[in-house]
N, CA, C and O atoms as a DFTB+ gen file, in Angstrom:
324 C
 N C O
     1  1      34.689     -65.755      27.692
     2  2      34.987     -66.457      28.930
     3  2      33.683     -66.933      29.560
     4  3      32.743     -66.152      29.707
     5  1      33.628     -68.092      29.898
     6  2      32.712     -68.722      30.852
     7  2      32.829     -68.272      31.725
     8  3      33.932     -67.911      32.136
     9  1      31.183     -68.030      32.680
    10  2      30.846     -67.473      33.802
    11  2      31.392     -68.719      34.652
    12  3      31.314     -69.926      34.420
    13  1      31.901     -68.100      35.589
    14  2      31.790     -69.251      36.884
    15  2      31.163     -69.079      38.191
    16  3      31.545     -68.264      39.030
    17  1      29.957     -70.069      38.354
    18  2      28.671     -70.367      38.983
    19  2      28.940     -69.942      40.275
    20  3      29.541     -70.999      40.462
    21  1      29.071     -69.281      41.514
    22  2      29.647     -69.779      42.514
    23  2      28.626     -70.894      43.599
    24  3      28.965     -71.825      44.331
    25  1      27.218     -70.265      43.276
    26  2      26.063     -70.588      44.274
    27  2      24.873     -70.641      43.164
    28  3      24.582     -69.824      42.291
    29  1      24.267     -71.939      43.518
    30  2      22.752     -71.888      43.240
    31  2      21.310     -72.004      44.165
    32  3      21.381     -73.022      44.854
    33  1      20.603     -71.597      44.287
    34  2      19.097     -71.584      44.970
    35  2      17.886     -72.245      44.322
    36  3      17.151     -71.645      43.538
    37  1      17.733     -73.404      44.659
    38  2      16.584     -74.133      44.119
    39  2      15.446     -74.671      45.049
    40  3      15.500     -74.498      46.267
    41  1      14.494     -75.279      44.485
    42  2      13.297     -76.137      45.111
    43  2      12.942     -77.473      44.282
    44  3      12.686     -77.721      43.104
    45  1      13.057     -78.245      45.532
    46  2      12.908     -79.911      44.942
    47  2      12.097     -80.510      46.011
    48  3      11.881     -80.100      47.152
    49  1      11.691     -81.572      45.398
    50  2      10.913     -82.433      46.232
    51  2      11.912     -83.287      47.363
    52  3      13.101     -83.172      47.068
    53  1      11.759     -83.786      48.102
    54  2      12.441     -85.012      48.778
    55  2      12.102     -85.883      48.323
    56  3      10.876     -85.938      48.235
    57  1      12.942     -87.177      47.715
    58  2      12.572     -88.569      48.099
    59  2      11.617     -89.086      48.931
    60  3      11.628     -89.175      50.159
    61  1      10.400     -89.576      47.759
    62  2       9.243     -90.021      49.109
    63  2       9.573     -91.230      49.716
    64  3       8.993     -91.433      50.782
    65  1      10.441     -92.194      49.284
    66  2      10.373     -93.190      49.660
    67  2      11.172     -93.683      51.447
    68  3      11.016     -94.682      52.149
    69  1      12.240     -92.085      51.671
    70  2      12.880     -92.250      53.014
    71  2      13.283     -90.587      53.208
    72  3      13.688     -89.869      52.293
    73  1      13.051     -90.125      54.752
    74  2      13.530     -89.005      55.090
    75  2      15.004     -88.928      54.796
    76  3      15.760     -89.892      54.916
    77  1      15.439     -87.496      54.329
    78  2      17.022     -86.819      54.343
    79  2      17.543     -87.596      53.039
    80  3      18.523     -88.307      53.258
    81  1      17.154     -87.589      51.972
    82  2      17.222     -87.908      50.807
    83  2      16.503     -86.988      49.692
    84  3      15.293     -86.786      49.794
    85  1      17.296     -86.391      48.552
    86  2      16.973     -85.714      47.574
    87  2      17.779     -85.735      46.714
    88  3      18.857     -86.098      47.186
    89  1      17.874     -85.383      44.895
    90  2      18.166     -85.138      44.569
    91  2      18.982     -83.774      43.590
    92  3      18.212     -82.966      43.071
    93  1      19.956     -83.645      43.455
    94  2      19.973     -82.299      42.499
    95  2      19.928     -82.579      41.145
    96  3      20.364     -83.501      40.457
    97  1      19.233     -81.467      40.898
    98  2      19.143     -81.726      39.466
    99  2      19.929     -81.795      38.056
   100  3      21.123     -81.504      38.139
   101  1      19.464     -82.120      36.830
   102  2      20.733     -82.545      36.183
   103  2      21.500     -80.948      35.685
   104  3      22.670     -80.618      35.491
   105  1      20.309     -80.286      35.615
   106  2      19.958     -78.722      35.165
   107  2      21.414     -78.027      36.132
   108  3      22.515     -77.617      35.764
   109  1      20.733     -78.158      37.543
   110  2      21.585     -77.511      38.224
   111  2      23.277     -78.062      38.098
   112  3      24.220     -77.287      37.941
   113  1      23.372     -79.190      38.178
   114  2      25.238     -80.190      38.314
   115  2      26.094     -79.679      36.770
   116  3      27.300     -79.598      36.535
   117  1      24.844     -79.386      35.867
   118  2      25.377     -79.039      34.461
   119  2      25.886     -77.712      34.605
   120  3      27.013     -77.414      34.209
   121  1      24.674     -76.441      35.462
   122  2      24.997     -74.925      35.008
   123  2      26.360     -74.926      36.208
   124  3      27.060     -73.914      36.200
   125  1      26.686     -75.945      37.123
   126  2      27.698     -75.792      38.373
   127  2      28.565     -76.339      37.673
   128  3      29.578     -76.458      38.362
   129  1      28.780     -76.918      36.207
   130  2      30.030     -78.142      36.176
   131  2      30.111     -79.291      37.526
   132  3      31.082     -80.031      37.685
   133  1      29.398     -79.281      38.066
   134  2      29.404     -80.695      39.267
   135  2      29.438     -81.733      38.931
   136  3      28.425     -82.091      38.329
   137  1      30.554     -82.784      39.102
   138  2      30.258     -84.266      38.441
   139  2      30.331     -85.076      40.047
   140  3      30.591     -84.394      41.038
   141  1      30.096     -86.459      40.159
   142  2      30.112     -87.236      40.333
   143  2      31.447     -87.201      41.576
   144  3      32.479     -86.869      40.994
   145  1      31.744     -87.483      43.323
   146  2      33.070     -87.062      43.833
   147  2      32.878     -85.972      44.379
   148  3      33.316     -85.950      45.529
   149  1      32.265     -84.774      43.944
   150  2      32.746     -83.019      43.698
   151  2      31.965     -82.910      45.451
   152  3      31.005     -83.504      45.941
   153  1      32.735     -82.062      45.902
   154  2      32.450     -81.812      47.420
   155  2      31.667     -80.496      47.607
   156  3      31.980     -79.412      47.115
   157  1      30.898     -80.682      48.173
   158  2      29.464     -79.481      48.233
   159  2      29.358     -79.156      49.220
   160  3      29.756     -79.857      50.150
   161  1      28.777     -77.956      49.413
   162  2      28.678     -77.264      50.617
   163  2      26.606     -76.933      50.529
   164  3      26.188     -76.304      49.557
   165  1      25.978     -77.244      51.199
   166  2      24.485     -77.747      51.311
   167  2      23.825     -76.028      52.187
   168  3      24.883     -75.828      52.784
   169  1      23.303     -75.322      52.438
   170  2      22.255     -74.950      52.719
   171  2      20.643     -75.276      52.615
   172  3      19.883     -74.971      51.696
   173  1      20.349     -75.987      53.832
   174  2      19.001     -76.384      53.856
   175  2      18.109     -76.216      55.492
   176  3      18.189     -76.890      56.519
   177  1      17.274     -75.000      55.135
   178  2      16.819     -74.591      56.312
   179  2      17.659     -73.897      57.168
   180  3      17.416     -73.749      58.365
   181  1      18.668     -73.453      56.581
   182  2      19.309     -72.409      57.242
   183  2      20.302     -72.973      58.065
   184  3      20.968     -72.406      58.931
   185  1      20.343     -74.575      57.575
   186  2      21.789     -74.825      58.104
   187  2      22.708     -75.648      56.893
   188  3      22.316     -76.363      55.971
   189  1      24.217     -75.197      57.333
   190  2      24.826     -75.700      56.243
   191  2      25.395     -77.163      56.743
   192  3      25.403     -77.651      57.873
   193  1      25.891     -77.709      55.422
   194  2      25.951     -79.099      55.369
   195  2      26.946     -79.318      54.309
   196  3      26.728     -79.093      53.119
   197  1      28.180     -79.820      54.851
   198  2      29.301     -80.458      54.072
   199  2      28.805     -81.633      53.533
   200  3      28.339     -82.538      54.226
   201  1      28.896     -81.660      52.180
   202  2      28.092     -83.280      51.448
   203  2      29.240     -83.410      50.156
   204  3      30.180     -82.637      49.967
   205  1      28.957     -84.358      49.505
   206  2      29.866     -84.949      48.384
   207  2      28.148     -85.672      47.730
   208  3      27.032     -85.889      48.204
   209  1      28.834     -85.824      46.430
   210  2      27.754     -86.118      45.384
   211  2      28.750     -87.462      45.014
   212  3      29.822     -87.449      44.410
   213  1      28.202     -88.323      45.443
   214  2      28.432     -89.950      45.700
   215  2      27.627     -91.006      45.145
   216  3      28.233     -91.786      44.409
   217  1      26.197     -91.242      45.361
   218  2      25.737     -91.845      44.574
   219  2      24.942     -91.390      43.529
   220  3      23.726     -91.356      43.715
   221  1      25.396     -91.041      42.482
   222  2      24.491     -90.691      41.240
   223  2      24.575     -89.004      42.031
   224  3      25.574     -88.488      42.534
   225  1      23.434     -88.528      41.941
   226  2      23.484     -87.295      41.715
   227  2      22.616     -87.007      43.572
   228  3      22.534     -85.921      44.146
   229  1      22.082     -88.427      44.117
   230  2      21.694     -88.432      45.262
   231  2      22.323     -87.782      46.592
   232  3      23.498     -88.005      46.886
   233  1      21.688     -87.158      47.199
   234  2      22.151     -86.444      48.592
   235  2      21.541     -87.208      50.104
   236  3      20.317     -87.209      50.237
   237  1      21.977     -87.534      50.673
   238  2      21.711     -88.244      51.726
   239  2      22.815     -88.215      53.271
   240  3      23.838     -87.550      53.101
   241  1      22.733     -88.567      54.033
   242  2      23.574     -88.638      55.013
   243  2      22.627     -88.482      56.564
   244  3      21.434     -88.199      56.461
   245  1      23.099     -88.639      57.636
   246  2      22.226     -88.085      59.149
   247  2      21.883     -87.127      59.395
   248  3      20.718     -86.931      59.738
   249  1      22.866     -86.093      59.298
   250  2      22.684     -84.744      59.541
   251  2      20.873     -84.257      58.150
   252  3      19.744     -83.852      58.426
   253  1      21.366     -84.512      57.162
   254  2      20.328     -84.423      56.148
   255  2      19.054     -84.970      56.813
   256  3      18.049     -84.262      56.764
   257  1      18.995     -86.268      57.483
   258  2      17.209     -86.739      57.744
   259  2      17.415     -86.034      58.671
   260  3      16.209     -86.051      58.914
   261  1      17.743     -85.512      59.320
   262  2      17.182     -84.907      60.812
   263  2      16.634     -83.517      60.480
   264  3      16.131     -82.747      61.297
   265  1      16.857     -83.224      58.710
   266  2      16.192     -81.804      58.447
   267  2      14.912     -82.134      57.697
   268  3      13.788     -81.719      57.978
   269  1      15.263     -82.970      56.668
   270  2      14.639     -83.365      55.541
   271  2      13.324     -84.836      55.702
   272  3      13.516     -86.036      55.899
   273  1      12.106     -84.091      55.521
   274  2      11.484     -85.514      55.499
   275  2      10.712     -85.860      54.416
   276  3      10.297     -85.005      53.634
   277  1      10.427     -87.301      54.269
   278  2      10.069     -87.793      53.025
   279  2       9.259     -86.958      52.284
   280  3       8.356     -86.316      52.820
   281  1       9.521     -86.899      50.969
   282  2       8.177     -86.249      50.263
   283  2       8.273     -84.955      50.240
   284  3       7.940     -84.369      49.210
   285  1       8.753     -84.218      51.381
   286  2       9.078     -82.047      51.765
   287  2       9.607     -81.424      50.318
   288  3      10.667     -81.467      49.694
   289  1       8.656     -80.986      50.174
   290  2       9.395     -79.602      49.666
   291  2      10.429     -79.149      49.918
   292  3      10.378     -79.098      51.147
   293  1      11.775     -78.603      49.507
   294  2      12.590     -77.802      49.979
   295  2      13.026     -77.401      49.134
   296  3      13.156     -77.860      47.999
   297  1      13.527     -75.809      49.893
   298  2      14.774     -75.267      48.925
   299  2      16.267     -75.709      49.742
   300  3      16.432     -76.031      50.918
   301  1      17.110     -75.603      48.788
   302  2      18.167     -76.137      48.899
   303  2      19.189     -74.745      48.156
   304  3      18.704     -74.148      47.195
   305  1      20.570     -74.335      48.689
   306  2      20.874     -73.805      47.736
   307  2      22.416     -74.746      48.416
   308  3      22.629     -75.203      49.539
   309  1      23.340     -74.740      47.037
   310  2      24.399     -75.139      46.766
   311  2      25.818     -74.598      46.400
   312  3      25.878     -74.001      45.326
   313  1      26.572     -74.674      46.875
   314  2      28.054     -73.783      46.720
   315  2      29.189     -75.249      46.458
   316  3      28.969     -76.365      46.927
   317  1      30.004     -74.993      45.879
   318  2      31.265     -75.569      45.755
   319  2      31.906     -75.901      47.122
   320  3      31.706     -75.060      47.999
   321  1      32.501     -76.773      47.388
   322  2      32.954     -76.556      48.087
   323  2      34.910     -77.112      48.383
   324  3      35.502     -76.767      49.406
């Protein structure tokens, strides 16, 4: 039987090119089964964040730049949602 993932904890860069933009990785969407649609639940900086994986594998939205700025480091961890 396959494990099923519930939560992952990672560190990624931000998108340098605009604040509250990042990606997940292909690593991580593979060990989650996450495709493309799939509704996510975001921890970043200790606040959570209802998101959907919409364009490509990109994360973005308002709530996101008002945490996230260009270029940052962050950890991010991820749950199903």
């Amino acid at each position: 039987m396959k494990p099923n993932v519930l939560s992952i904890t990672f560190e990624t860069m931000a998108q340098k090119h605009k604040d509250g933009q990042f990606t997940i990785p292909k690593e991580i969407r593979d060990i989650m089964g996450l495709d493309f649609g799939d509704n996510i639940l975001l921890e970043i900086k200790g606040r959570k964040i209802n998101s959907q994986l919409r364009s490509g594998p990109e994360i973005y939205g308002e709530e996101i730049k008002s945490l996230v700025k260009a270029g940052e480091l962050i950890i991010v961890t991820i749950r199903r949602n």
